[in-house]
VOLORO-784066 format. One record per residue (C-alpha): residue in three letters; x negated, y, z negated; residue number from 1. Coordinates in pm, whole numbers, plus 32768, in hexadecimal, padded with zeros to 4 digits. Example, Ala and Ser with C-alpha at 12.3 -4.5 7.8 and 13.67 -1.06 7.14 Angstrom:
residues 2
@r ala; c1 7B32; c2 7E3E; c3 7CF4; k 1
@r ser; c1 7AA9; c2 7F96; c3 7D36; k 2
end
This chain:
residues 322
@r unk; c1 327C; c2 4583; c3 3C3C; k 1
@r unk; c1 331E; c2 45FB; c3 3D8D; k 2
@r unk; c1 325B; c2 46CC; c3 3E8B; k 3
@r unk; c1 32D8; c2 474A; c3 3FB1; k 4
@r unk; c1 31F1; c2 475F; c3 40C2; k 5
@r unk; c1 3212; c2 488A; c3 41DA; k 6
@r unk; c1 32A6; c2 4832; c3 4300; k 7
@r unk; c1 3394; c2 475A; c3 4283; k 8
@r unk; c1 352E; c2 4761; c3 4209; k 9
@r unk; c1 35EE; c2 4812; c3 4337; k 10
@r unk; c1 3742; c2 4816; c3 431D; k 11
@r unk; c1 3748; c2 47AB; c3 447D; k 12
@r unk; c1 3828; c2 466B; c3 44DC; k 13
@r unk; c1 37A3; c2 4607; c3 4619; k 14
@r unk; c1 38EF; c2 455B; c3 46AB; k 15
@r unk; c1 3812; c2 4467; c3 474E; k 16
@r unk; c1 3934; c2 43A9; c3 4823; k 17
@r unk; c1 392E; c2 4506; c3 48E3; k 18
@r unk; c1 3810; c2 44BF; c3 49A2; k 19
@r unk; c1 38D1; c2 4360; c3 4A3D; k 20
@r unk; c1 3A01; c2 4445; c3 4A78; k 21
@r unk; c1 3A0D; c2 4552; c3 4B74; k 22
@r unk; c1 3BB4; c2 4588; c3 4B18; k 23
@r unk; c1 3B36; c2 45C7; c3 49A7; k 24
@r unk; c1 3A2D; c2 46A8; c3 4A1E; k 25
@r unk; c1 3ADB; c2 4765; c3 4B00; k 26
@r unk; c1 3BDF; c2 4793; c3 49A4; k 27
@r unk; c1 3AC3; c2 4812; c3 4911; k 28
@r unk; c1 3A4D; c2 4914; c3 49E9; k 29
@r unk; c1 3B8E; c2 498E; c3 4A3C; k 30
@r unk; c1 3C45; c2 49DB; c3 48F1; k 31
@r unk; c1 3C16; c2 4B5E; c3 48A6; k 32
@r unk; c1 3B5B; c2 4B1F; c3 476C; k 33
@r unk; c1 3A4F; c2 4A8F; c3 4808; k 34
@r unk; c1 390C; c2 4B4E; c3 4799; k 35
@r unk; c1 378B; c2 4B39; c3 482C; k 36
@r unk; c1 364B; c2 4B64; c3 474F; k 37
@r unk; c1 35D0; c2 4CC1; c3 479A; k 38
@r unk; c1 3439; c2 4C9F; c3 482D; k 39
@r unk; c1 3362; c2 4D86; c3 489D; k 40
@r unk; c1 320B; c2 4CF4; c3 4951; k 41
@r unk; c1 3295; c2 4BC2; c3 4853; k 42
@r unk; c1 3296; c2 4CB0; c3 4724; k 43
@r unk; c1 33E0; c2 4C99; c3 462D; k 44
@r unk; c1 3491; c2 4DD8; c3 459F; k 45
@r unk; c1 3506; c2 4DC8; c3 4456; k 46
@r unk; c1 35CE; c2 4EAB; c3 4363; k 47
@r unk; c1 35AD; c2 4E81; c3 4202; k 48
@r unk; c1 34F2; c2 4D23; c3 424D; k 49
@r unk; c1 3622; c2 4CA1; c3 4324; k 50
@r unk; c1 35E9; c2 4C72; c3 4481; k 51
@r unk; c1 3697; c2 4D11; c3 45A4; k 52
@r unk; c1 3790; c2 4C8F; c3 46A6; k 53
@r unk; c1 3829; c2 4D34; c3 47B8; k 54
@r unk; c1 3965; c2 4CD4; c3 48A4; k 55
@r unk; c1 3900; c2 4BDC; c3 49AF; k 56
@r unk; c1 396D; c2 4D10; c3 4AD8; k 57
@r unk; c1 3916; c2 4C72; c3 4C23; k 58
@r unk; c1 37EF; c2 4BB7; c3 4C00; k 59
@r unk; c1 3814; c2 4A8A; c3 4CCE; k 60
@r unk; c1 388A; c2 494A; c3 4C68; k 61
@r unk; c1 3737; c2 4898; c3 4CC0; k 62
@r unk; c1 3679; c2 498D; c3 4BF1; k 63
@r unk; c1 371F; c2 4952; c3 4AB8; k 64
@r unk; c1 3686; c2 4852; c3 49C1; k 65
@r unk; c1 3768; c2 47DF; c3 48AA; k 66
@r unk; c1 36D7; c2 47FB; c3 4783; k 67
@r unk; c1 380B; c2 475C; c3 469D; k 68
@r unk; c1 392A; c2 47F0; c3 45C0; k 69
@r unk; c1 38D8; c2 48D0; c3 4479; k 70
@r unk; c1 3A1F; c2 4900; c3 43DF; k 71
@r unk; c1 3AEB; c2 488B; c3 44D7; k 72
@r unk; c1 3A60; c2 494E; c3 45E7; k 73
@r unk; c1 399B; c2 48E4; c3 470D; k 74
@r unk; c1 384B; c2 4951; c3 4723; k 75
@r unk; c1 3767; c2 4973; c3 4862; k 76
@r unk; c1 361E; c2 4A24; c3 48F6; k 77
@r unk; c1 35E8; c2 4A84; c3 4A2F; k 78
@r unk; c1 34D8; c2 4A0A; c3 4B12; k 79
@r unk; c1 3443; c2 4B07; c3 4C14; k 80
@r unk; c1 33CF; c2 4A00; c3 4D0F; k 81
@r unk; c1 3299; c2 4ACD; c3 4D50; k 82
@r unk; c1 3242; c2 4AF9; c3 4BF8; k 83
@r unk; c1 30B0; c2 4AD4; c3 4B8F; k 84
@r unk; c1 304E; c2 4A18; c3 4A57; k 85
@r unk; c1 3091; c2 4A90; c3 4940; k 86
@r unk; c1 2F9A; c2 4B44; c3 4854; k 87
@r unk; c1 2F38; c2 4B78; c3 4716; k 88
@r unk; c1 2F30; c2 4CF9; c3 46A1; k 89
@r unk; c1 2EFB; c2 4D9F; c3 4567; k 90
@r unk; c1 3041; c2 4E27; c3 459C; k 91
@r unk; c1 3134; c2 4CD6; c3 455D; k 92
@r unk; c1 300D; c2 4C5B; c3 446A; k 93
@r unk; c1 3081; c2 4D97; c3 4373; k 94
@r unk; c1 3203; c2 4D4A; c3 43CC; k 95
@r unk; c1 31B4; c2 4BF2; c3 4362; k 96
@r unk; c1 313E; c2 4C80; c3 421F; k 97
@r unk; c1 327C; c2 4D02; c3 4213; k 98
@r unk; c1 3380; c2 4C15; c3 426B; k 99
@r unk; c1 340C; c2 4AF7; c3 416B; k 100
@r unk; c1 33AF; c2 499D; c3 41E1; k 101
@r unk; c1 351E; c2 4935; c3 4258; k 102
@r unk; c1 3514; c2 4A5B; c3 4353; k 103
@r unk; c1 33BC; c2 4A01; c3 43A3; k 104
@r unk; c1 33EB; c2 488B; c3 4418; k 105
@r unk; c1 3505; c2 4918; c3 450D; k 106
@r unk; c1 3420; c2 4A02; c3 45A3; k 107
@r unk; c1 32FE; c2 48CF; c3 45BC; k 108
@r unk; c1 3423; c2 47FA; c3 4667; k 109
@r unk; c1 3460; c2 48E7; c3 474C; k 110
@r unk; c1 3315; c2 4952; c3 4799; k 111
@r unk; c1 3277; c2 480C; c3 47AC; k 112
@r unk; c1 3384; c2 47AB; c3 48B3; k 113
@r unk; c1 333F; c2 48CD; c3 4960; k 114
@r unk; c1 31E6; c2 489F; c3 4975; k 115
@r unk; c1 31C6; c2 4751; c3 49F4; k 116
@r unk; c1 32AA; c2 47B9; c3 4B19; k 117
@r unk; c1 31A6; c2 48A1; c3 4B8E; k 118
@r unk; c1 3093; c2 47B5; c3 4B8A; k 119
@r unk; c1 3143; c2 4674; c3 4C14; k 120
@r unk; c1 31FC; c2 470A; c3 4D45; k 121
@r unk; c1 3160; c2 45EB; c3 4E0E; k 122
@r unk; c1 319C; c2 446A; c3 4E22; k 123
@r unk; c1 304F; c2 43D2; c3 4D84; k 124
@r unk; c1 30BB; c2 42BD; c3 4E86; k 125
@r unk; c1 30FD; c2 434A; c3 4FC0; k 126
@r unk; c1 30CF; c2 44A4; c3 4F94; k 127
@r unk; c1 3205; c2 450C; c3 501E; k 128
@r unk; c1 32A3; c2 4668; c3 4F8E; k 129
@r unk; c1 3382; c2 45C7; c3 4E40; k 130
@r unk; c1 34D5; c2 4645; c3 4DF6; k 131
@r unk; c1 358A; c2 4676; c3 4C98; k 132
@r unk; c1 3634; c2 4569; c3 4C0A; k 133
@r unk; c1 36D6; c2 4503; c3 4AF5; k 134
@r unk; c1 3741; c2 466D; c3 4A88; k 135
@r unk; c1 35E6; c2 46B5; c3 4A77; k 136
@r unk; c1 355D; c2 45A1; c3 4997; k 137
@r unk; c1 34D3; c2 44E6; c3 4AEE; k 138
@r unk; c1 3459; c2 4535; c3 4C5A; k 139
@r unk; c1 34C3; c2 4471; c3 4D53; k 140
@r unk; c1 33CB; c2 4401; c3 4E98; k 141
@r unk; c1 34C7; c2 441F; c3 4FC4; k 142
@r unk; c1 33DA; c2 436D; c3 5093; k 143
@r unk; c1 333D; c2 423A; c3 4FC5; k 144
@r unk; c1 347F; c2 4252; c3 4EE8; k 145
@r unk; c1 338B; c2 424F; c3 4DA4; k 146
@r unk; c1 33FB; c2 42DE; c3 4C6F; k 147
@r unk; c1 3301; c2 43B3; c3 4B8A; k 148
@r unk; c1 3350; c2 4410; c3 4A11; k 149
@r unk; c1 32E6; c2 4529; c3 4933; k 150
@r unk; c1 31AB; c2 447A; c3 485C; k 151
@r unk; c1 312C; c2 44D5; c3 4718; k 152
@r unk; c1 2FBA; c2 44C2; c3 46EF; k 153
@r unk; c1 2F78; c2 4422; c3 4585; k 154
@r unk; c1 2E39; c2 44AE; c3 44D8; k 155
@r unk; c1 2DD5; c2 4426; c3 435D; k 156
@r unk; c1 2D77; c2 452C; c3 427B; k 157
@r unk; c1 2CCD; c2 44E5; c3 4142; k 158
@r unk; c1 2C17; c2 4537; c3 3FFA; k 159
@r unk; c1 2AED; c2 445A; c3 3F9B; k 160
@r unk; c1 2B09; c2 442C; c3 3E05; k 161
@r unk; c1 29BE; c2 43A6; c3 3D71; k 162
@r unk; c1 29EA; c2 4382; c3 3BD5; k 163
@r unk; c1 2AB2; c2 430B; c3 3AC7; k 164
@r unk; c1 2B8D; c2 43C7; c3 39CD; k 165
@r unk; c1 2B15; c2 4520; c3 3998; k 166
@r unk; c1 29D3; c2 44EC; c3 3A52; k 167
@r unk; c1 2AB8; c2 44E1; c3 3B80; k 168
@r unk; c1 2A73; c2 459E; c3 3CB1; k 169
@r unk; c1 2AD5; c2 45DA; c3 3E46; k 170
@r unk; c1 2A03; c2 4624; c3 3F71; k 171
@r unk; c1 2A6A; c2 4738; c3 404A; k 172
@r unk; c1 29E1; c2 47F7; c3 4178; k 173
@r unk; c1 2A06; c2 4916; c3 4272; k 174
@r unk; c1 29F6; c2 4964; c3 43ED; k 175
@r unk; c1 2938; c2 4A93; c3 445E; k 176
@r unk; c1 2A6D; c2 4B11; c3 44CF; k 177
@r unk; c1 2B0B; c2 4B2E; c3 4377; k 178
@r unk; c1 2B3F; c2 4C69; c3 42C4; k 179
@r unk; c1 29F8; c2 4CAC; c3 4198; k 180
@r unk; c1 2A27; c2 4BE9; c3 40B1; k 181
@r unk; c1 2B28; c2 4AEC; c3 4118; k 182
@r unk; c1 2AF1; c2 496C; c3 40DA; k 183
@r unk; c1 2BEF; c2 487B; c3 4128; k 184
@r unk; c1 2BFF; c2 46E5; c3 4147; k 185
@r unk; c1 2B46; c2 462E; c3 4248; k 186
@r unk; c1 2C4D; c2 45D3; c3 436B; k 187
@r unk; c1 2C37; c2 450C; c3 44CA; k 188
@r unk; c1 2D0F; c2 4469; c3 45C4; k 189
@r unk; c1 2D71; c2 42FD; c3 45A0; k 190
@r unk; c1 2CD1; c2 4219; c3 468B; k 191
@r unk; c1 2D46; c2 4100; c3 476C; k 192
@r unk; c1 2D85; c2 3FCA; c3 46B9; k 193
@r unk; c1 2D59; c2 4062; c3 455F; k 194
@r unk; c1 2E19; c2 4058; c3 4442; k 195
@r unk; c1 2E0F; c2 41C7; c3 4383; k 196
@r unk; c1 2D61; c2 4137; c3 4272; k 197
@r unk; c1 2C67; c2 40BC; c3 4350; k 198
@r unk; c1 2C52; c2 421B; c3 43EC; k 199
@r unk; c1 2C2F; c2 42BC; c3 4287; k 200
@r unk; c1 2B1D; c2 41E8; c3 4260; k 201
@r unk; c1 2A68; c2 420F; c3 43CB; k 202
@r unk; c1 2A8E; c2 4385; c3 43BE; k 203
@r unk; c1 29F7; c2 4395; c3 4244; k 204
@r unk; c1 28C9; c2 42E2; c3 428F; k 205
@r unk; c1 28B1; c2 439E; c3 43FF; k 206
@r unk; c1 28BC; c2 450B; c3 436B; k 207
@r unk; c1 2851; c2 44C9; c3 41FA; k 208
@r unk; c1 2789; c2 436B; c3 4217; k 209
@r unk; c1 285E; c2 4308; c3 40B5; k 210
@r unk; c1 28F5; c2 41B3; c3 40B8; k 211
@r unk; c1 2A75; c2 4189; c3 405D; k 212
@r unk; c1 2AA5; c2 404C; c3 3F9A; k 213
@r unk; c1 2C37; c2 40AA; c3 3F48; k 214
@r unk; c1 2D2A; c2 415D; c3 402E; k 215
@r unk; c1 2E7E; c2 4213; c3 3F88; k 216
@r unk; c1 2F85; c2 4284; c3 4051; k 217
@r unk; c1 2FEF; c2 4412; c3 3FC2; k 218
@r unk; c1 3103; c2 44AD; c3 40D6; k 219
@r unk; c1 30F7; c2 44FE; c3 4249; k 220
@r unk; c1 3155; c2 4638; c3 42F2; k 221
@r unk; c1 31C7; c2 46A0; c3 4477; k 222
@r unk; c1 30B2; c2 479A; c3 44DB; k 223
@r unk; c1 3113; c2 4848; c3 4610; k 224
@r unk; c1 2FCC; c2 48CF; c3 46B6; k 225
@r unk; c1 3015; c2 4829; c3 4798; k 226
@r unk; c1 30AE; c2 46D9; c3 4707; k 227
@r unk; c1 3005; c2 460A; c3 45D6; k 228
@r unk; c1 308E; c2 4537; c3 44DA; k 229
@r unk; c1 2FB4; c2 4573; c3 4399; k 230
@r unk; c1 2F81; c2 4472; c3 42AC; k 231
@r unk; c1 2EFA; c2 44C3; c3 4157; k 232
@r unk; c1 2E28; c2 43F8; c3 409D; k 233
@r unk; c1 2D34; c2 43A9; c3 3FA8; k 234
@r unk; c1 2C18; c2 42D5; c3 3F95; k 235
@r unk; c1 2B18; c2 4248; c3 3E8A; k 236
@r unk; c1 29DD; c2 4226; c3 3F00; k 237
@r unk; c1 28AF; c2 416A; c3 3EA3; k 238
@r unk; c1 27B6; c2 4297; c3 3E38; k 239
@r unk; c1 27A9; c2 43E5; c3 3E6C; k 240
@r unk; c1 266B; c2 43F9; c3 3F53; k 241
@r unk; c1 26C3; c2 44BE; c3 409A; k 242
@r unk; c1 2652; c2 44BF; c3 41EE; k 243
@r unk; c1 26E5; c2 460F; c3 42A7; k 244
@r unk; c1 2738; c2 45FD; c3 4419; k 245
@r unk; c1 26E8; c2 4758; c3 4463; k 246
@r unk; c1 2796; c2 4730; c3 45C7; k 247
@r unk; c1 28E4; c2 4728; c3 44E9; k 248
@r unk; c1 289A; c2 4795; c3 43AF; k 249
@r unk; c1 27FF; c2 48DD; c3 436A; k 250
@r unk; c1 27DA; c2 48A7; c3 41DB; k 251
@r unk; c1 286B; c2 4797; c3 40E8; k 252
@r unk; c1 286E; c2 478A; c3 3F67; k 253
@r unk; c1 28EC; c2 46DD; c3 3E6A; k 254
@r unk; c1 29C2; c2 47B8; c3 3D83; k 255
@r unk; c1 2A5B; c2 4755; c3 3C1C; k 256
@r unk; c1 2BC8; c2 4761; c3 3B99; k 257
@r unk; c1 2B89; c2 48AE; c3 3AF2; k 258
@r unk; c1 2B18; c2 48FD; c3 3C38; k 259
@r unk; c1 2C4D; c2 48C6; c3 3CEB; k 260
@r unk; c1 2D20; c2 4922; c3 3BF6; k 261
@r unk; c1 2C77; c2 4A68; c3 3BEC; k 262
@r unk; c1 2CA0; c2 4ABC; c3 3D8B; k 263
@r unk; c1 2E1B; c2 4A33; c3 3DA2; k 264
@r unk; c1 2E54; c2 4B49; c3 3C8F; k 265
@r unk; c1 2D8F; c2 4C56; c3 3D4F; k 266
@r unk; c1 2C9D; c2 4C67; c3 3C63; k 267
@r unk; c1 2B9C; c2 4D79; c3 3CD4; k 268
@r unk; c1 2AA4; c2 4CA7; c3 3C59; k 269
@r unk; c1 2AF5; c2 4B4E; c3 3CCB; k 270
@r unk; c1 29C6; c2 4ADA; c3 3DC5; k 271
@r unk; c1 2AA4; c2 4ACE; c3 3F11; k 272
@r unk; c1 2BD6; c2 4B53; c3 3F97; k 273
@r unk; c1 2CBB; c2 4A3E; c3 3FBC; k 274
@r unk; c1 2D8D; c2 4A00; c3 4103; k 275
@r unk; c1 2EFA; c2 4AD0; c3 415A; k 276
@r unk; c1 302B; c2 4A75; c3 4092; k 277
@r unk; c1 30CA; c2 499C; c3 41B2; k 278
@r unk; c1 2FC4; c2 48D9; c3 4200; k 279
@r unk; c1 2F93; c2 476A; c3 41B9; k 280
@r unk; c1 2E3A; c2 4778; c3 4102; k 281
@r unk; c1 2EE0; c2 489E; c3 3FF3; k 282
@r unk; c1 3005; c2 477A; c3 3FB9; k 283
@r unk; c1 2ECE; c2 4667; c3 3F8F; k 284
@r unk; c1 2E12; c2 4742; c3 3E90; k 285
@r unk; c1 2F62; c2 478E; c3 3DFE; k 286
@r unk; c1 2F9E; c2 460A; c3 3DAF; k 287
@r unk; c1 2E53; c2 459C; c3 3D6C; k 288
@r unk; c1 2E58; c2 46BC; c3 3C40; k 289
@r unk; c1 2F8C; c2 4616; c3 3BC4; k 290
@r unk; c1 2F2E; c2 44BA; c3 3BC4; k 291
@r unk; c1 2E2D; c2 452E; c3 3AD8; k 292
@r unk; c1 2EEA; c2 45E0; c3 3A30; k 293
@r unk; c1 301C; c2 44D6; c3 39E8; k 294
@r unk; c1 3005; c2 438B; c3 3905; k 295
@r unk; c1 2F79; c2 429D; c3 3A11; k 296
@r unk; c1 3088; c2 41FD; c3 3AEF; k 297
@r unk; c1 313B; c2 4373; c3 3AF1; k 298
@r unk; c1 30B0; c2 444A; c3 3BBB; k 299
@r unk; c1 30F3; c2 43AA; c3 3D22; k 300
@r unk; c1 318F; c2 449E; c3 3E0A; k 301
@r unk; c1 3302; c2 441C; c3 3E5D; k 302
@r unk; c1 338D; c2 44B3; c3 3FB2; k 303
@r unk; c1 34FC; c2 4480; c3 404F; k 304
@r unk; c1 357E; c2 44E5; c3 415F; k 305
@r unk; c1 3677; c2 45E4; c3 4125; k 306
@r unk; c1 3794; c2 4567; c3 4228; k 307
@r unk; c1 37A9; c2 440A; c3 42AF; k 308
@r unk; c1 36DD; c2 43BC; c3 43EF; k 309
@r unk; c1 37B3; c2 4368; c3 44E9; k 310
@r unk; c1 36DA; c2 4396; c3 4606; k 311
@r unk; c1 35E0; c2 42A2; c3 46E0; k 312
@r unk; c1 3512; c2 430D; c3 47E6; k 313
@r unk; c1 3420; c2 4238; c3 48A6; k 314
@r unk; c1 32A3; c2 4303; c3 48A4; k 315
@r unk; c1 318E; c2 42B6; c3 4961; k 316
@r unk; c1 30C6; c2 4202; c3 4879; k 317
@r unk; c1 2BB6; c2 45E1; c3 473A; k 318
@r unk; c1 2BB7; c2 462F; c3 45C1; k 319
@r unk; c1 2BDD; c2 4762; c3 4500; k 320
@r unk; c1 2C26; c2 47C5; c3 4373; k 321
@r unk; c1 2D8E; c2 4828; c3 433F; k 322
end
């Protein structure tokens, strides 16, 4: 079985031998097709779930970020240099609702690249004012000469399974800051020197005090508030005894497969309300339902990319539920 995460399978080609080129980029921004992703305070418009672009006009050249080619035509955002952080509102959560996944991971792209401009004006080594480089997938230190890349924070999230067969059964948990009812899987940064597995375990035994004794590997998902890598997984543990850190855990239970079977469908009944559509977690319960659903061996979730990647940027290598 195939499940597509959110986030994930934009069209974009991101014509990575641009950023090495300034003659190619300069092509780029100046053939008339050129289009920039429309943003206000870094929220998308859409019609009909397609995202809009507008003409490039005279933005300057420094201030445009290329973003790649979708069909053939090249793609940028523009960075206001005194731009704040972005934030989340519960205005681009409901667009988000809205929008189909492709769109989706252009808009995290974009916003995730915008975002880390804003917060890393400054040379971590000198801190000398940085400059835009590499058509906006690098700042440049004029000063120390050091180079800083966008990075992408990976966090592990994860469903602990306890069970065999139809006794199965996952933990989950919630934030105070959820909406009633809402239960999702326990999540939290990877750690220096730590594998994800490793993490999955450390964070299971941290929040829930269960111990993971097997790690599987589900999907990952970009998640663009401001810049994490999810990784789903799930883990068996040893029993189903809990220990609750109520400094990051307001409530966890452990819930059966009728359970989640019952809240994916939107069940009025089901015991929690399980997380949005384009979240990671909803594509976790989504494939731990169909491995138990599918002959064994099945019901692993398969995930391709849906153009070749072609591009290869260098990165600079606390918790919450998603």
């Amino acid at each position: 079985m195939t499940i597509t995460p959110g986030f994930t399978g934009s069209p974009l080609d991101r014509i990575e031998t641009a950023r090495h080129d300034e003659e190619e980029l300069t092509a780029l921004i100046d053939d008339p097709r050129a289009l920039r992703l429309i943003l206000t305070d870094y929220v998308p418009t859409a019609t009909d779930g397609v995202l809009g672009w507008a003409p490039l006009g005279d933005i300057a050249r420094n201030e445009l970020l290329l973003l790649g080619l979708i069909d053939g035509i090249p793609r940028f955002v523009h960075l206001d240099p005194k731009a704040a952080a972005a934030r989340r509102t519960p205005e681009l959560f409901a667009l988000l609702g809205e929008l189909p996944y492709s769109e989706a991971a252009t808009y995290a792209a974009a916003r995730s690249l915008l975002d880390w401009h804003s917060r890393h004006r400054f040379c971590a080594n000198c801190g000398t004012m940085t400059n835009v480089f590499r058509a906006g997938w690098a700042r440049l230190c004029p000063n120390c000469k050091t180079e800083h890349f966008p990075r992408t924070d990976p966090v592990v999230i994860m469903l602990a399974e306890h069970g065999e067969g139809a006794d199965k059964k996952v933990l989950i948990g919630r934030q105070p800051g959820f909406p009633q009812g809402r239960f999702s899987a326990l999540a939290g940064f990877v750690e220096l020197g730590e594998s994800f597995a490793e993490a999955v375990a450390r964070e299971l035994h941290e929040e829930a005090g269960v111990v993971a004794t097997d790690v599987r590997y589900i999907a990952s998902q970009p998640w663009p508030f401001p810049s994490q890598l999810m990784i789903a997984c799930v883990a068996k543990v040893a029993d189903d005894a809990l220990t609750i850190d109520t400094a990051e855990l307001e409530e966890a239970k452990w819930v059966t497969r009728a359970d989640v079977a019952a809240a994916m469908a939107g069940d009025p009944s089901a015991p929690f309300l399980p997380p949005p559509h384009y979240a990671i977690a909803h594509t976790l319960f989504k494939a731990w339902l169909a491995e138990n659903e599918d002959p064994p061996g099945t019901g692993r979730i398969y995930i391709t990319p849906r153009r070749p990647v072609r591009s290869h940027s260098r990165r600079g290598a606390r918790s919450s539920l998603r």
